[in-house]
C-alpha positions in Angstrom: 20.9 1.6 -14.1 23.9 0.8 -15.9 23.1 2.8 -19.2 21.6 5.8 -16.8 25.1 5.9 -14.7 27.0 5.9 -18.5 24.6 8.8 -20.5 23.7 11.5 -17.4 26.3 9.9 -14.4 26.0 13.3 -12.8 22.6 13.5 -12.9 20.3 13.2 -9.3 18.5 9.7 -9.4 17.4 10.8 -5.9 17.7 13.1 -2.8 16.4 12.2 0.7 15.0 15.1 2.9 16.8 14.8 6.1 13.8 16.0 8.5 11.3 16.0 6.0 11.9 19.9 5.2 12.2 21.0 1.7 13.9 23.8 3.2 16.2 21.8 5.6 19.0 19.3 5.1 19.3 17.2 1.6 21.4 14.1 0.8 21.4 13.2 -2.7 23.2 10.2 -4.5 24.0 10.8 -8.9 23.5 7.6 -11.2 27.0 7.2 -11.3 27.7 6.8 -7.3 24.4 4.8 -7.2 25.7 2.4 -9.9 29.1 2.4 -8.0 27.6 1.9 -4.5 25.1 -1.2 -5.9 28.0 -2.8 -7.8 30.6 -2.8 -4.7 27.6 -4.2 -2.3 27.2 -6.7 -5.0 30.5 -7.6 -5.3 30.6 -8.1 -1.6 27.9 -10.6 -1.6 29.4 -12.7 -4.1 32.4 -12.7 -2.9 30.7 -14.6 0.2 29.2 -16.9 -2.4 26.0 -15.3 -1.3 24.3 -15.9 -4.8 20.7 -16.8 -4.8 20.9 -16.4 -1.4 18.2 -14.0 1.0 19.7 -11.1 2.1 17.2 -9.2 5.3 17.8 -5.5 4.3 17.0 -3.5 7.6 17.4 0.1 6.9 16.4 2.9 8.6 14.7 5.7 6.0 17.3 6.9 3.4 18.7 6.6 0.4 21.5 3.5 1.6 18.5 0.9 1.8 18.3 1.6 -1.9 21.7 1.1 -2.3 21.6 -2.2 -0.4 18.5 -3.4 -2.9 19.9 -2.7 -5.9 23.2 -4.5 -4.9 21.2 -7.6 -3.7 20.0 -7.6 -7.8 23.1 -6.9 -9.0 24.4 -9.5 -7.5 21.8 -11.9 -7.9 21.2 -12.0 -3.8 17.4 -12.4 -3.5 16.8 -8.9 -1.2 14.1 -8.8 1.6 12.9 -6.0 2.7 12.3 -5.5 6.5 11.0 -3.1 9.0 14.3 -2.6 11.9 13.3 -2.4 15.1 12.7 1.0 16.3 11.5 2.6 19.6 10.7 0.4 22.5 7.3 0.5 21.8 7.5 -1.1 18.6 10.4 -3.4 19.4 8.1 -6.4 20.4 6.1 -6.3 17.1 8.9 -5.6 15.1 10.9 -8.8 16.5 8.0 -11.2 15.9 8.0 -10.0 12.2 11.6 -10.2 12.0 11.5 -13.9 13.7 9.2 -15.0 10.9 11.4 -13.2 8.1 14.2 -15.1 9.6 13.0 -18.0 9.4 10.7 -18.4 6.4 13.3 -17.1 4.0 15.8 -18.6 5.7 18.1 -15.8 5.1 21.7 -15.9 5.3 22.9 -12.3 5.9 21.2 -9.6 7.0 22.5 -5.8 5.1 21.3 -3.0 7.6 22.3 0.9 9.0 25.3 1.1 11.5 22.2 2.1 14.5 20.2 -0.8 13.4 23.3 -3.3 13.0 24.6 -2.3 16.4 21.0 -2.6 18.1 20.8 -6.4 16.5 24.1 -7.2 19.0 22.0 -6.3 21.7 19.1 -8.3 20.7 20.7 -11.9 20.6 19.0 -13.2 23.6 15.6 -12.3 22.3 16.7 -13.3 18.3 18.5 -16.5 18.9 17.5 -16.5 14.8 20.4 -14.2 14.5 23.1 -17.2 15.3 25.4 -17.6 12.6 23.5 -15.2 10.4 26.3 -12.9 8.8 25.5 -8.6 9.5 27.1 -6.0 7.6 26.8 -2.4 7.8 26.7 -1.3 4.3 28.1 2.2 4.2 30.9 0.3 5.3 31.7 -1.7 2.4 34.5 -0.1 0.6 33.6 1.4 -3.0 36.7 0.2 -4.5 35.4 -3.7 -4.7 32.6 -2.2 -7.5 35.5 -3.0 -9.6 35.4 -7.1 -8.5 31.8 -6.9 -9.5 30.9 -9.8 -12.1 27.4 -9.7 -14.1 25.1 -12.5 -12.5 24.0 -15.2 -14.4 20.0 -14.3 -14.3 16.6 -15.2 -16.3 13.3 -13.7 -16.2 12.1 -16.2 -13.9 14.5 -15.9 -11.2 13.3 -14.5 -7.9 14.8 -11.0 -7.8 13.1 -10.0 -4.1 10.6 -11.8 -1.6 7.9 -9.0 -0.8 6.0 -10.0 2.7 2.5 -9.1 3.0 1.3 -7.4 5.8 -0.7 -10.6 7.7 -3.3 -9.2 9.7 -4.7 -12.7 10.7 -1.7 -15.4 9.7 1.9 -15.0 9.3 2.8 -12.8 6.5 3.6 -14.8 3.2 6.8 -13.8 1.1 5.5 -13.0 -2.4 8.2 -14.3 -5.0 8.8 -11.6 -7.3 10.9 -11.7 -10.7 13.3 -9.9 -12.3 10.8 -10.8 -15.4 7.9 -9.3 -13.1 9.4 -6.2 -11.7 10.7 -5.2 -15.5 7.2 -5.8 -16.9 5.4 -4.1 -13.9 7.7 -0.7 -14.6 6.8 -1.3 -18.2 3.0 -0.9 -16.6 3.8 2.3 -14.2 5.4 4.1 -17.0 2.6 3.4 -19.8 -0.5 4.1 -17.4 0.9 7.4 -15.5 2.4 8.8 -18.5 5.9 8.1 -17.7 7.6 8.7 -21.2 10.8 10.2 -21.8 9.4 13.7 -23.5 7.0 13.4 -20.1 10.0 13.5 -17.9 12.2 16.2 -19.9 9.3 18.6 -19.7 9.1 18.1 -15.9 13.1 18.7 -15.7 13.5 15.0 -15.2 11.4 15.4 -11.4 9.6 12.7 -11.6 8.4 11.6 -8.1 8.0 12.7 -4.4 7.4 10.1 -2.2 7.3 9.8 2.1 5.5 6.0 1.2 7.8 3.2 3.0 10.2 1.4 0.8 10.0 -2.0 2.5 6.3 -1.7 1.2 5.6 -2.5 -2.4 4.0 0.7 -3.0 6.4 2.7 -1.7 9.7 0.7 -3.8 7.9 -0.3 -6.8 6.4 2.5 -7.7 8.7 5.6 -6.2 12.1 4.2 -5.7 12.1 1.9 -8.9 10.4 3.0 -11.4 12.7 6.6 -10.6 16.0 4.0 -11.7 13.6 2.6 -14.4 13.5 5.8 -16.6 16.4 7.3 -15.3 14.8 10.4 -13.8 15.6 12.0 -10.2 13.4 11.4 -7.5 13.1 13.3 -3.9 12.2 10.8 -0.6 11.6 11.5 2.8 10.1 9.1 6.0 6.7 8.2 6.4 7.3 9.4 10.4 8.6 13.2 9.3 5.0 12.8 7.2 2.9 11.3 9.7 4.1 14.3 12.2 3.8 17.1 10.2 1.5 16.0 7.1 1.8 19.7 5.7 5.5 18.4 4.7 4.0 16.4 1.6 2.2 18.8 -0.3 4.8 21.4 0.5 7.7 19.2 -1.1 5.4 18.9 -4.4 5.1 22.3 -4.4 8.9 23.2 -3.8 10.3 20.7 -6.7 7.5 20.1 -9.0 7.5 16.7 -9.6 5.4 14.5 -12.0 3.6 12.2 -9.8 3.1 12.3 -5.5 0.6 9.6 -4.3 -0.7 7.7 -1.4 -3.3 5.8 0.3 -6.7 7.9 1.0 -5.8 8.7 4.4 -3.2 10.8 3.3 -5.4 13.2 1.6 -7.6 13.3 4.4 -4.8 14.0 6.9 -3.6 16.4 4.3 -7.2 18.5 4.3 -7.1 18.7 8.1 -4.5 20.6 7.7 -5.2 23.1 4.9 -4.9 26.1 6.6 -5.9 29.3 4.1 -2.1 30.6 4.4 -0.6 26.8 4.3 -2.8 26.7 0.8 -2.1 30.4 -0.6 2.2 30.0 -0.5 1.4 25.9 -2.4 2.0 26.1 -6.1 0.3 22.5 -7.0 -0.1 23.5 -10.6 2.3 20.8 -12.1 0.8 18.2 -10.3 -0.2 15.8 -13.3 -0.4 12.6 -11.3 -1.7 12.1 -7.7 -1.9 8.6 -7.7 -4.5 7.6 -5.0 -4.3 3.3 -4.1 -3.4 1.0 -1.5 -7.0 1.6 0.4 -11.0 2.6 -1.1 -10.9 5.9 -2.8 -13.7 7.8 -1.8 -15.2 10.5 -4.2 -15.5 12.8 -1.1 -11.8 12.5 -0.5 -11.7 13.4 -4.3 -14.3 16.0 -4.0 -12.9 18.1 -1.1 -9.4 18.0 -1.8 -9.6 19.5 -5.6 -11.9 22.3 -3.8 -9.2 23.0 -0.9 -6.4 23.4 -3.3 -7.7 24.6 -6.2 -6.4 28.0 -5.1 -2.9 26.3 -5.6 -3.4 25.1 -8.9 -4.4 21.5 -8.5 -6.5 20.6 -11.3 -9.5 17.8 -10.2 -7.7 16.0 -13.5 -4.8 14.9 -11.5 -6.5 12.7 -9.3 -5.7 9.1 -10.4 -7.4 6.0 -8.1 -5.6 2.9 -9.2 -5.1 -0.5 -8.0 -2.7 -3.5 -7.8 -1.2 -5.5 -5.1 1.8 -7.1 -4.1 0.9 -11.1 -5.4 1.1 -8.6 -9.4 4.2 -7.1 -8.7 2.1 -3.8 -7.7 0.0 -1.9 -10.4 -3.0 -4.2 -12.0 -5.0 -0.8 -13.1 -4.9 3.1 -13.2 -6.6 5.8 -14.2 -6.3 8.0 -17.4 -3.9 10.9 -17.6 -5.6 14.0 -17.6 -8.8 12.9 -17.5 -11.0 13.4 -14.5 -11.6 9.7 -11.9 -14.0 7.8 -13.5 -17.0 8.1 -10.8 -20.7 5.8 -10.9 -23.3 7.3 -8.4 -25.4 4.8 -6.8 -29.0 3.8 -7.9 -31.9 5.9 -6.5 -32.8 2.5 -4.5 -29.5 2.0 -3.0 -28.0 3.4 0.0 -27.0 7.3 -0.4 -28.4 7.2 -4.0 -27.9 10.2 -6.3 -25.2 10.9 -3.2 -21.9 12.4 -5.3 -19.9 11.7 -2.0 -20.8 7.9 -2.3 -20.3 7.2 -5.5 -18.4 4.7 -6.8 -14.7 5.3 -7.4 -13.4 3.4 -11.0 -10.0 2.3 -10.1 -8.7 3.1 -14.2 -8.0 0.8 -16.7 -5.8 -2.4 -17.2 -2.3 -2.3 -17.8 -0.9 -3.2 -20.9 -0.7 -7.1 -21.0 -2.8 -6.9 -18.0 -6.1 -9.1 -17.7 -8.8 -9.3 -15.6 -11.4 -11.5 -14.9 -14.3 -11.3 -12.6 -15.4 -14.9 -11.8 -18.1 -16.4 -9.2 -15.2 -17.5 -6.5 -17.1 -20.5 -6.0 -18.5 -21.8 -9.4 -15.4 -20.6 -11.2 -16.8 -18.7 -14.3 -16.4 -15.5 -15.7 -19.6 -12.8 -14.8 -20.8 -10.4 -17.2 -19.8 -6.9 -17.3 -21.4 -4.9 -14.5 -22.0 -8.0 -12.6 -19.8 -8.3 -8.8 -17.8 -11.3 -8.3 -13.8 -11.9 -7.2 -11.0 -10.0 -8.8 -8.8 -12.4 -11.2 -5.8 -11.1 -12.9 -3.2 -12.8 -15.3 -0.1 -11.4 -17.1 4.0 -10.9 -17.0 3.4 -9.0 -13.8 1.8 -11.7 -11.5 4.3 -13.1 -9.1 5.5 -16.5 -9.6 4.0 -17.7 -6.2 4.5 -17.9 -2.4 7.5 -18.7 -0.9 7.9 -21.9 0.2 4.4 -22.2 0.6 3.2 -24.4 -2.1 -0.1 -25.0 -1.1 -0.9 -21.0 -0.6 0.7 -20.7 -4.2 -1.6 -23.7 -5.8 -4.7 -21.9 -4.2 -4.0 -18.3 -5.0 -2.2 -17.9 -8.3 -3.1 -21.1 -10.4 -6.7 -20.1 -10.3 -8.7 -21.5 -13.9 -12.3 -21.0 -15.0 -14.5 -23.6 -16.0 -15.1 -22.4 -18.9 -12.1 -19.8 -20.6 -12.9 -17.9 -23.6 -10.4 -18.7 -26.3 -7.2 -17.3 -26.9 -7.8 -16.3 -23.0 -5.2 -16.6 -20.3 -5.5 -19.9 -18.6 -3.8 -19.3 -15.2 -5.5 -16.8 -13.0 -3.9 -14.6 -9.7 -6.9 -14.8 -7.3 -6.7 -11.7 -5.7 -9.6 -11.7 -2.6 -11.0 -8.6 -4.1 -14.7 -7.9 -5.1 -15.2 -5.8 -8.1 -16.9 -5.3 -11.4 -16.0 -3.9 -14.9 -17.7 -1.3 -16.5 -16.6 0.0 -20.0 -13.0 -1.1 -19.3 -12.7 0.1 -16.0 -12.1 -1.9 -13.1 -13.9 -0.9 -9.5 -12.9 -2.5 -6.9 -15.9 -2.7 -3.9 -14.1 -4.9 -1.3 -12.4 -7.8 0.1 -13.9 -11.4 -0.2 -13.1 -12.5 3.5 -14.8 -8.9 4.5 -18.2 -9.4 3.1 -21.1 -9.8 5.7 -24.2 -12.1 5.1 -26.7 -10.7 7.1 -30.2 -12.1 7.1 -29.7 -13.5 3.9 -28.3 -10.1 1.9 -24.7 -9.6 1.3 -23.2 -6.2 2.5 -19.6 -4.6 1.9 -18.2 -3.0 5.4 -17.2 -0.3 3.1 -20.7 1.0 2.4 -21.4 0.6 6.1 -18.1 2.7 7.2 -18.9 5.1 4.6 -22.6 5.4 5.6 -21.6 6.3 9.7 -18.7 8.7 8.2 -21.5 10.6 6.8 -23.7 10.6 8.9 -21.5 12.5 11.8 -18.5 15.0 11.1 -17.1 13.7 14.3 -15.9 10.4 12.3 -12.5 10.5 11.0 -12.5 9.7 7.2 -11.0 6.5 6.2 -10.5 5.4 10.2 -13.9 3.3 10.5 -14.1 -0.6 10.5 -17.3 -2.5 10.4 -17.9 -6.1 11.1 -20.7 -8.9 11.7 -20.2 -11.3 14.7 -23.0 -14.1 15.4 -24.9 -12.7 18.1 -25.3 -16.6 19.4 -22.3 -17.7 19.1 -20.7 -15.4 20.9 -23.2 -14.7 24.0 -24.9 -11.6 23.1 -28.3 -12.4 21.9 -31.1 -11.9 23.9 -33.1 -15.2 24.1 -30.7 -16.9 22.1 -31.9 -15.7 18.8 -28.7 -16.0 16.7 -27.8 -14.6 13.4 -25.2 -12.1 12.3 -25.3 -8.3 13.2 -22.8 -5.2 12.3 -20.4 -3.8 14.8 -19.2 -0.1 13.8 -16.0 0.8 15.5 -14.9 4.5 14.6 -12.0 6.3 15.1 -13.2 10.6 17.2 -11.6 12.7 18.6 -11.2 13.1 22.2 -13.0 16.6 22.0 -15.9 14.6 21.2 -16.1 12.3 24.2 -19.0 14.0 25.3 -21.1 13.8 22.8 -20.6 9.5 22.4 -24.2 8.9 23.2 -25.4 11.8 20.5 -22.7 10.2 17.9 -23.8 6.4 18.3 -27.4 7.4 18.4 -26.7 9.1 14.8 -24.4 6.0 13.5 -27.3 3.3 14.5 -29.8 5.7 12.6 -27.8 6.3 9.5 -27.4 2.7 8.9 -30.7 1.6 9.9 -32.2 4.2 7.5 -29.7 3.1 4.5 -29.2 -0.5 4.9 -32.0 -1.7 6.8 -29.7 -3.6 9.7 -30.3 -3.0 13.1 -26.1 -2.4 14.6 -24.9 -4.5 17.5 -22.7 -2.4 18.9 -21.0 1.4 17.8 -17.6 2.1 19.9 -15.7 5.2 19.5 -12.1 5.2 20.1 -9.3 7.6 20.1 -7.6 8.9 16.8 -5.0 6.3 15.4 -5.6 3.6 17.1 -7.4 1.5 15.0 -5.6 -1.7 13.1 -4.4 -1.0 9.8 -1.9 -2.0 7.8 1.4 -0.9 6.3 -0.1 0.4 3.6 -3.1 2.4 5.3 -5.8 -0.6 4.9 -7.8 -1.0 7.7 -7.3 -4.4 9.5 -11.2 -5.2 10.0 -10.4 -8.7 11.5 -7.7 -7.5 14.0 -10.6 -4.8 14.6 -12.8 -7.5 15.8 -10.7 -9.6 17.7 -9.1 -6.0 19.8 -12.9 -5.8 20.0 -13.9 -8.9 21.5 -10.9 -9.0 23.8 -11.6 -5.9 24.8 -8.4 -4.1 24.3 -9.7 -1.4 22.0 -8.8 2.5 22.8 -12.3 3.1 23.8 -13.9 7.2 24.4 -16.5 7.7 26.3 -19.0 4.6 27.2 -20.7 3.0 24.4 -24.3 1.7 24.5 -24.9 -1.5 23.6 -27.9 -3.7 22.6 
């Protein structure tokens, strides 16, 4: 940042859309008053002798949370990125997850915005945590201490940020990242989406636009840091102004031409509902060179549908790029090759939906550099052949350097070895709970290990089940599905007591469609019966956006199931049951 702030200090590392209008208010921040902003926050956290200390950053959207992260770094302050409290709706989830943060990194000062600091003074009877935790409003921080800044003394290997997972069954875990990790992991965004300085001069240094949250690794590795990383300019806006008008994405591509725009799947699914014929005919998305496309399964009807809908605007199917990573490497493990159409594999004539384009197979790109991957048998701990399924292993500079605090959690999940290593192979393995094979050097990633259902002796992927009742009915909502198996003994529902596990489907319609439930479930039992030869438990439809996910757009299948066996799913209309 320093070098960027000295060689272009007046150029626009970013600009923040107000209301999420590229036609409406902007705030933008140069290198040299992002330099000058970090260095003062810095320099007030050391004067507090806050060093190597965990700083809570609770920012609403906007370009001062980045300010507040890059000061934590700069003054070696290990930053944690929160979620603030916001609407009385969410206040009660969003105190629990602040509780935990609290308390497992055992922070000592807590950087927010003025709302958010104020609403924490109101809170102290329900965050006794907050007790002698200091809280500082950080546009209030005066920029004349940047020049009391001092250089931290730092290594590779110390923690520069705890990233929390999004727990959907346990507490969230704080992923220790590096300053050794987050430098290499740029290195690997900027080699595998084409991020090279004659790259960004041709694109007028635009390199990004992002509405992805930046307390969520995809949203701050990728977007907000590797912007600082190459020193290019960068325009931001909330998830909520995207979420409530999801025309507001494609639109700011259009207006300022970046590079690269990405998301989760859903996105371009919420994006083709509303491709209106005049919404597509005033795009221009002919620049568009990376759409990175992670975070959730890809589907190749996403892929399909979305290059025919905007076409017209000049997006080339090219620019689709399906990647993968996760917060426990930093973020990016694979991605796809510039330029070059997603790598796609149709199912087998014998498998469900074979010869099916829409089901194929979506290949997630190719390693990083420094990368490796492994796909091992979980259990026996040896490497598969190519082609063969078994659990996602990766190793390089990028893997984190463990949970924290949690030593046990670290032991199991990144100090993974095999049996049997090739030589000259790495030694120490991240186990990442993903299922997936190589093919040719690229990586496809078929689901999570936890997820996979062993019915009647044959193991099945909810995905393939989700994606078999999405097609079979245009009433299902893309992406929106969740399948799971529940022991019909064990839990009361078999008729004469005959156990074993069945699927339960629980899909996301619209409230339109209410009427025809009996018509939809009818069509979902038939479509998997016919493709995976299981007879379904139970379908429920429920109403749009209610169904557990994740920060990042992942569907939550086990908070599914447990909503669904206490009942307190969003049901329409009446399913029938077996």
């Amino acid at each position: 940042m320093a070098a960027h702030a000295s060689n272009h200090p007046q150029r626009t590392a970013y600009r923040y859309l107000v209301s999420g209008d590229s036609d409406g208010e902007v705030q933008d921040i140069s290198y040299a008053r992002l330099a000058g902003r970090s260095r003062a926050i810095a320099a007030w956290l050391q004067d507090r002798g806050l060093s190597g200390a965990r700083a809570i950053l609770l920012y609403p959207p906007g370009l001062e949370f980045i300010c507040g992260y890059l000061g934590c770094l700069s003054a070696g302050v290990v930053a944690v990125p929160g979620v603030p409290p916001q609407g009385r709706s969410q206040n009660h989830r969003a105190l629990t997850r602040m509780k935990r943060l609290i308390a497992d990194a055992d922070a000592k000062v807590i950087l927010g915005g003025r709302d958010v600091v104020a609403a924490l003074g109101t809170m102290a009877e329900h965050l006794p945590e907050l007790d002698g935790i200091t809280r500082v409003v950080t546009e209030d921080i005066p920029d004349d201490l940047a020049g009391s800044w001092r250089e931290p003394d730092l290594t590779a290997d110390s923690v520069a940020f705890l990233q929390y997972t999004s727990g959907s069954t346990s507490a969230p875990r704080g992923v220790m990242v590096t300053h050794g990790n987050l430098l290499d992991n740029e290195r690997v965004i900027a080699e595998r989406m084409g991020h090279t300085p004659d790259a960004i001069a041709a694109y007028d240094n635009e390199l990004f636009v992002s509405w992805l949250p930046v307390y969520h690794d995809m949203g701050l590795i990728g977007p907000v840091l590797n912007t600082v990383y190459m020193g290019a300019t960068s325009t931001l806006f909330s998830p909520l102004h995207f979420l409530q008008r999801p025309t507001r994405w494609l639109t700011a591509v259009s207006r300022f031409q970046p590079h690269t725009s990405g998301a989760p799947n859903f996105a371009f699914e919420l994006s083709l509902k509303h491709a209106t014929p005049d919404f597509v005919d005033g795009l221009d998305l002919s620049r568009w060179r990376v759409a990175f496309n992670g975070a959730e399964p890809v589907r190749a009807a996403t892929l399909r549908r979305f290059t025919e809908t905007f076409a017209p605007a000049g997006f080339r199917h090219e620019a689709h790029y399906p990647c993968y990573g996760l917060a426990e490497a930093t973020l990016m493990v694979s991605g796809s090759t510039v330029d070059a159409p997603p790598v796609l594999v149709e199912a087998s004539g014998t498998a469900p939906h074979g010869g099916s384009a829409d089901a194929a197979a979506v290949g997630s790109g190719r390693l990083g550099p420094g990368m490796t991957v492994v796909i091992a048998d979980p259990e026996l701990r040896e490497g598969l052949p190519e082609g063969e399924v078994g659990e996602i292993w990766v190793g390089g500079a990028s893997v984190a350097k463990g949970y924290w605090r949690n030593a046990l959690a670290t032991r199991e999940t990144f100090r993974a070895t095999l049996t049997d290593p090739p030589v000259g192979q790495e030694r120490r393995f991240l186990r990442t709970g993903d299922l997936g094979f190589l093919r040719d050097g690229e990586l496809f990633v078929t689901g999570r290990l936890k997820d996979l259902m062993v019915i009647d002796g044959r193991n099945h992927y909810p995905q393939d089940l989700e994606l078999s009742a999405e097609m079979s009915h245009p009433a299902l909502r893309p992406g929106c599905t969740a399948a799971f198996s529940l022991d019909t003994a064990a839990e009361g529902g078999a008729e004469g007591g005959v156990g074993g596990e069945q699927p339960v489907l629980v899909a996301e319609v619209a409230p339109e469609d209410a009427g025809e439930a009996e018509k939809i479930i009818d069509t979902v039992r038939g479509a998997i019966g016919e493709a995976h030869g299981l007879a379904v438990r139970d379908v429920v439809l429920i109403h749009p956006g209610t169904i557990p996910k994740t920060s990042s757009g992942k569907i939550q299948r086990n908070a599914t199931r447990a909503a669904y066996l206490d009942g307190s799913l969003s049901v329409v209309g009446t399913p029938a049951t077996t």
